[in-house]
C-alpha positions in Angstrom: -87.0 39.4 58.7 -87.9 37.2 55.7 -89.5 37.6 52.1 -92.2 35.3 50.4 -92.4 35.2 47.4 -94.4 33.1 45.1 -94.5 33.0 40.9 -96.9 31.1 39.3 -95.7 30.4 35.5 -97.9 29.2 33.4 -96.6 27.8 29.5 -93.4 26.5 30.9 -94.3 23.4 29.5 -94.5 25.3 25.8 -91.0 26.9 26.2 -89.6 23.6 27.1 -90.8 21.8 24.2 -89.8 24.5 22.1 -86.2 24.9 23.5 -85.9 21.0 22.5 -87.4 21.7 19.3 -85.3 24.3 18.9 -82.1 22.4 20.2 -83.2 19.5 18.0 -83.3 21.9 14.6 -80.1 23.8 15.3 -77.9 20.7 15.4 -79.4 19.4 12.3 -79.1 23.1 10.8 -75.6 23.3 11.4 -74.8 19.8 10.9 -76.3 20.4 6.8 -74.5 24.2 6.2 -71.0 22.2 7.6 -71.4 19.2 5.6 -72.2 21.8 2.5 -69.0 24.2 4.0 -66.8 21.7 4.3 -67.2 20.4 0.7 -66.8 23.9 -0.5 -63.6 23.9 1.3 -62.1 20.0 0.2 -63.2 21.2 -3.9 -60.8 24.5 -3.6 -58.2 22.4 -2.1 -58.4 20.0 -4.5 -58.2 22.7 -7.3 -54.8 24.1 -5.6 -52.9 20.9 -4.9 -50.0 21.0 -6.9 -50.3 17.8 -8.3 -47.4 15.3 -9.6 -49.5 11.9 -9.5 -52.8 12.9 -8.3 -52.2 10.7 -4.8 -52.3 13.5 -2.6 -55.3 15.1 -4.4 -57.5 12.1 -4.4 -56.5 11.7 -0.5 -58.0 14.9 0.5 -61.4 14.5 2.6 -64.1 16.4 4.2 -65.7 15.0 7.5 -68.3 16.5 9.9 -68.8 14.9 13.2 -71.1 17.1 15.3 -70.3 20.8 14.7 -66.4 19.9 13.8 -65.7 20.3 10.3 -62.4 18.9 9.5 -60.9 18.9 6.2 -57.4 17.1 5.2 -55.6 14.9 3.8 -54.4 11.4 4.4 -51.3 11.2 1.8 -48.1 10.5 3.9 -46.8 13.5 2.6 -49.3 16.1 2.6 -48.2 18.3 5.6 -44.4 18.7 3.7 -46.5 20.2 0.4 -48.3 22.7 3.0 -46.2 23.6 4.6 -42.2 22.7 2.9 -39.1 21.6 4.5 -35.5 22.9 4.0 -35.0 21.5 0.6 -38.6 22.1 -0.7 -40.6 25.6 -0.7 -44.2 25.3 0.9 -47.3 25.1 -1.6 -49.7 25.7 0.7 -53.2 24.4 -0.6 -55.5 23.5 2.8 -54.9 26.7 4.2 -55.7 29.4 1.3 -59.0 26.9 0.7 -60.0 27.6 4.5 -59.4 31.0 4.6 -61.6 32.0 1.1 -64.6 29.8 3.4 -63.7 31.0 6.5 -66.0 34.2 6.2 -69.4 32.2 5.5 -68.8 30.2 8.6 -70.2 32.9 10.9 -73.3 33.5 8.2 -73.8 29.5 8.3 -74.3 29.8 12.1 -76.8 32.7 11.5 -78.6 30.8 9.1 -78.9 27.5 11.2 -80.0 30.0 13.6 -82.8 31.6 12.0 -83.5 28.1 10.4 -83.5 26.3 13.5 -86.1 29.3 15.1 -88.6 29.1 12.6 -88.5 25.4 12.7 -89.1 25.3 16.4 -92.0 27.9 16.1 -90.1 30.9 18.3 
């Protein structure tokens, strides 16, 4: 015993372009809140560096690539500030400026979301 069954769907042309659309606006959505996010994040950090000569401040960066948001710093030295060593106490700066921007990460999704919908017409 077999089944037939036959669907004609019509508009399936529509819902692809909009899916693209919609593909197309999410990526740029998210790709503008992270750039915004991640400068958010770099200005805290650079407010608690401790600073003796200002290297290690001036070396911290933001850079988005895609929907990676990395935020550090290049100074040789930087990860012995954040975290310490045996003969120096830790004065942690990239973390605390992460975790006061970590909450709005999940919003800036939402947003790109609803963004990225009414962009797309859905």
């Amino acid at each position: 015993m077999s089944i037939e069954i036959s669907c004609d769907v019509k508009g399936i042309e529509e819902f692809q372009r909009a899916m693209h659309n919609f593909d197309s606006a999410m990526q740029k959505q998210v790709h503008r809140q992270l750039v915004s996010w991640a400068a958010d994040v770099k200005a805290l950090a650079r407010q608690l560096v401790p600073v003796r000569t200002g290297h290690l401040r001036n070396s911290i960066y933001a850079k988005i690539s895609e929907w990676v948001a990395e935020v550090g710093a290049e100074a040789t030295y930087a990860l012995f500030v954040e975290f310490g060593t045996y003969r120096m106490r830790a004065q942690p700066y990239l973390y605390p400026a992460v975790q006061r921007y970590l909450p709005r990460l999940e919003q800036i999704i939402l947003d790109a979301l609803e963004a990225a919908k009414a962009e797309a017409g859905l």
